[in-house]
VEXVEXRO-448900 format. One record per residue (C-alpha): x, y, z; residue number from 1. Coordinates in Angstrom, 2 decimals. Layout:
BEGIN
X / Y / Z / NUM
...
END
This chain:
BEGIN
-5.27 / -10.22 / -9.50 / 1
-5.24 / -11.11 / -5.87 / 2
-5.39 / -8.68 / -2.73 / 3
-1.61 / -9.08 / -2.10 / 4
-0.59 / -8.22 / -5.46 / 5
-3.10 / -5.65 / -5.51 / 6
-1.26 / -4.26 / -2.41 / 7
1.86 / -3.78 / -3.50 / 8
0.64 / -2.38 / -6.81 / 9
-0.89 / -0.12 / -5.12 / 10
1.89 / 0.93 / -2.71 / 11
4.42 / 1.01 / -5.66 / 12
2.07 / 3.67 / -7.34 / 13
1.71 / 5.72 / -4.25 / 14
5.62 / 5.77 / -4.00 / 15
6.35 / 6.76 / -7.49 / 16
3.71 / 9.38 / -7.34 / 17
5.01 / 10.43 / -4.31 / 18
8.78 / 11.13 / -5.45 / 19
7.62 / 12.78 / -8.75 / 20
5.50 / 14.89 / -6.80 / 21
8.46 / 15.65 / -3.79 / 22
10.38 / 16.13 / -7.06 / 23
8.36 / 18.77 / -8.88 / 24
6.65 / 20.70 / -6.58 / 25
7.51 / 20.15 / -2.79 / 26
10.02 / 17.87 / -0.99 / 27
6.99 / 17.40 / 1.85 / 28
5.89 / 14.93 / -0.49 / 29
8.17 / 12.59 / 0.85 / 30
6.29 / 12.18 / 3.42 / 31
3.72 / 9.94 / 1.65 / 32
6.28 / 8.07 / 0.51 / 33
7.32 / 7.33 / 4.63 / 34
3.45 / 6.77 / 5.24 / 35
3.83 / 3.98 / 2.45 / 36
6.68 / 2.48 / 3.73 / 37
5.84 / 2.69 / 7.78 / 38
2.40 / 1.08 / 6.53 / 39
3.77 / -1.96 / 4.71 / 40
6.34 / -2.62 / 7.31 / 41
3.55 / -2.66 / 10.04 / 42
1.38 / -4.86 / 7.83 / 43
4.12 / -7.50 / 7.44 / 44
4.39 / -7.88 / 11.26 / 45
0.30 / -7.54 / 12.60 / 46
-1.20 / -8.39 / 9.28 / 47
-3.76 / -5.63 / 9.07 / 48
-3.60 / -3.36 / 6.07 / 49
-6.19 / -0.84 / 5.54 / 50
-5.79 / -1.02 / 1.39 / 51
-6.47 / -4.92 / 1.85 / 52
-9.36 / -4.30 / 3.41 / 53
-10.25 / -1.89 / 0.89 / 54
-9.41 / -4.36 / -2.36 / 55
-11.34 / -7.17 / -0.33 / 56
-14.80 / -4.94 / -0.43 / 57
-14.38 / -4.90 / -4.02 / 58
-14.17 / -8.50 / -4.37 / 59
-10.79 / -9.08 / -4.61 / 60
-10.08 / -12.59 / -4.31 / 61
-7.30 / -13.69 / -1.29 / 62
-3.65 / -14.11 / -1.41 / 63
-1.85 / -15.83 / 0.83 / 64
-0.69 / -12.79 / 3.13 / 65
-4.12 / -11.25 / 3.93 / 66
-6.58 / -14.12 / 4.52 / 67
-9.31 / -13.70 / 6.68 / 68
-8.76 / -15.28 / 10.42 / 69
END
């Protein structure tokens, strides 16, 4: 598994946890799930995602969306 996939992996995990959480306990939760979203629309413009930085540490090997400059 590569960083980008690992990315959106992870993102679609924090969403679904996010809704089943907004939907048992507290709509706030929903909030994460904007946090998610804002994140990976900012990440597709400037590139920088904190989570790919995060999977790269771990050894993670490149995708094509986050390569190092």
């Amino acid at each position: 598994m590569n960083i980008d996939r690992a990315v959106l992996a992870f993102a679609g995990t924090m969403i679904l946890v996010s809704l089943a959480l907004a939907q048992l306990f507290s709509p706030y939760w929903l909030l994460l799930t904007a946090f998610v979203g804002l994140n990976l629309l900012q990440a597709a413009f400037t590139g920088f995602c904190p989570a790919a930085i995060i999977f790269g540490k771990f050894g993670m090997g490149e995708g094509c969306a986050f390569r190092k400059a």
